[in-house]
N, C-alpha and C positions, 0 to 999 in steps of 0.2 A: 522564557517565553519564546515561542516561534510564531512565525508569521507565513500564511500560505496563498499561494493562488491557486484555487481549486486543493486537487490532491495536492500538489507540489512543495513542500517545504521553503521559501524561500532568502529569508533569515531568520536569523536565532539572538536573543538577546541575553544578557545576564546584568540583572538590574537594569541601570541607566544605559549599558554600551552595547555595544553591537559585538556579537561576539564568533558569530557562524554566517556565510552568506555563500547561495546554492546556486546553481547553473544548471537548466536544464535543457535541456534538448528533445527529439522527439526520440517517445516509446515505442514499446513492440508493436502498439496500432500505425505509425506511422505520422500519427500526431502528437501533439504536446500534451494532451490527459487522456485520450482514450482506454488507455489500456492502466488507466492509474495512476500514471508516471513510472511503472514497470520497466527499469532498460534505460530511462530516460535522464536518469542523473551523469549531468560531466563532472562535474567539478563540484568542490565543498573548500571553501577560504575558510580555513581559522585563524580570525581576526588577531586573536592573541596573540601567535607564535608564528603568524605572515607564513604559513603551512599548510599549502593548496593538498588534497586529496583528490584521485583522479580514479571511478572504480574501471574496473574494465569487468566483461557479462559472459555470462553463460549462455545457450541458447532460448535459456528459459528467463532472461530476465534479472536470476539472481547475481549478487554483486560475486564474483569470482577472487578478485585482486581489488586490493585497493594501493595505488603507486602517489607518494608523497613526492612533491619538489618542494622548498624552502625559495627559490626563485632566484636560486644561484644556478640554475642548470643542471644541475644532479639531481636525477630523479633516483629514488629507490622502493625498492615491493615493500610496503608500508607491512600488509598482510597476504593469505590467501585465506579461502573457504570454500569447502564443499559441503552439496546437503543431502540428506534425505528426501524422500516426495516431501515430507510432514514440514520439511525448514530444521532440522537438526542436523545443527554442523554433525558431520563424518569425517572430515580432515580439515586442516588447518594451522596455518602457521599462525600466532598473536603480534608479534612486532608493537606495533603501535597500533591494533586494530581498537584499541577504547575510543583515543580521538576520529574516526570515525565508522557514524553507527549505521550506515545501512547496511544489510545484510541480505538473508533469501525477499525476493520480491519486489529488492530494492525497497524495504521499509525497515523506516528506522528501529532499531532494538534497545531494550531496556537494558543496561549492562547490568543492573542490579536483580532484577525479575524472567531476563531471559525473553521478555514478552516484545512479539513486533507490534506496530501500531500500525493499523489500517485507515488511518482517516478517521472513523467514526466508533471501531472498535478494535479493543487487544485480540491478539492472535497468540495462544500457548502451542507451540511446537513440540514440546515435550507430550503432550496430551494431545496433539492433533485437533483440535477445540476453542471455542471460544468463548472465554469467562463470561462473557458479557450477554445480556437477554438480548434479540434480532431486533432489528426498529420497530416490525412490524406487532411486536409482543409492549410496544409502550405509549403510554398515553400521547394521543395528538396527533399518529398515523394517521394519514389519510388511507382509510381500506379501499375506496372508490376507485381513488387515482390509481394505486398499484393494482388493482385489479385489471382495471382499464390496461395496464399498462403490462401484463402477462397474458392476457389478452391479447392484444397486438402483436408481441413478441411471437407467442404459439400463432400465429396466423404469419407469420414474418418466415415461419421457421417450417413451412408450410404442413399442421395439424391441422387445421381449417381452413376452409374458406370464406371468403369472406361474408358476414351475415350469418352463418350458420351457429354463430353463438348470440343467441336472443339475450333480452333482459332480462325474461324469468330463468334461464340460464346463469345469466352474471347474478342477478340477485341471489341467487342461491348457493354459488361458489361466493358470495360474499358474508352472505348467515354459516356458510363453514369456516369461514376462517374468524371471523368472531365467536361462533361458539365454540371450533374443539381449540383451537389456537392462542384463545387471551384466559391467562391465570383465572 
């Protein structure tokens, strides 16, 4: 079981004990989730074996190195990783890279499935893809709010101006995304 604030992983538990506890700092936005927590992981304590992981980044955010201390002052390259655009290591050392899982995007990986976890969905790297249906394809979406809310964005991103998208406008980019977009 893990425990998070926002995106951020924050501890990890197995059963009753604490078993993983995370140290973030701020992401490629400059803040502490903007950017997802991208770039933003310091530190990973595994509780168990008192075996702090430290990743060090890419330009893009991905974990590169991950460097282990025991807390004796000897630090060593736990792992490396290089990837693809897609998140498919291309090179890489393994050392001890199981005990810890973030990898491209600084998002945790499945060692068993290969699959990172985005917060709300898996991410298959091998396929470029995403197992999973979009939010907007499942019951209980607000279509309003996200509309509203691409909306603003294209208006942010200067596509319009402002007023130039009426509500018989928005109603109607809302009946398409209901009709050609839900199952």
């Amino acid at each position: 079981m893990t425990f998070s604030d926002g995106w951020n992983r924050i501890a990890g538990w197995s059963g009753t004990s604490l078993s993983k506890v995370y140290l973030w700092g701020l992401d490629l936005s400059g803040t502490t989730q903007g950017a997802g927590g991208v770039g933003g992981l310091l530190s990973m304590l595994d509780v168990g074996t008192s075996v702090s992981y430290y990743p060090t980044y890419d330009g893009k955010g991905n974990v590169s190195e991950s460097i282990n201390s025991n807390g004796s002052g000897a630090a060593m390259l736990a792992a490396h990783f290089e990837y693809d655009p897609f998140g498919n290591l291309t090179a890489g050392t393994s050392g001890t890279a199981a005990a810890f899982p973030y990898r491209f995007s600084t998002k945790p990986q499945d060692p068993v499935s290969g699959l990172l976890y985005y917060g709300y969905r898996w991410y298959d790297p091998l396929t470029g893809r995403w197992p999973s249906r979009e939010a907007y394809k499942t019951e209980g979406f607000d279509f309003q709010h996200a509309l509203e809310g691409a909306v603003w964005s294209s208006c942010m991103a200067g596509d319009c101006t402002m007023g130039s998208i009426t509500d018989s406008m928005a109603a109607a980019m809302l009946d398409h995304f209901k009709s050609d977009l839900l199952p």
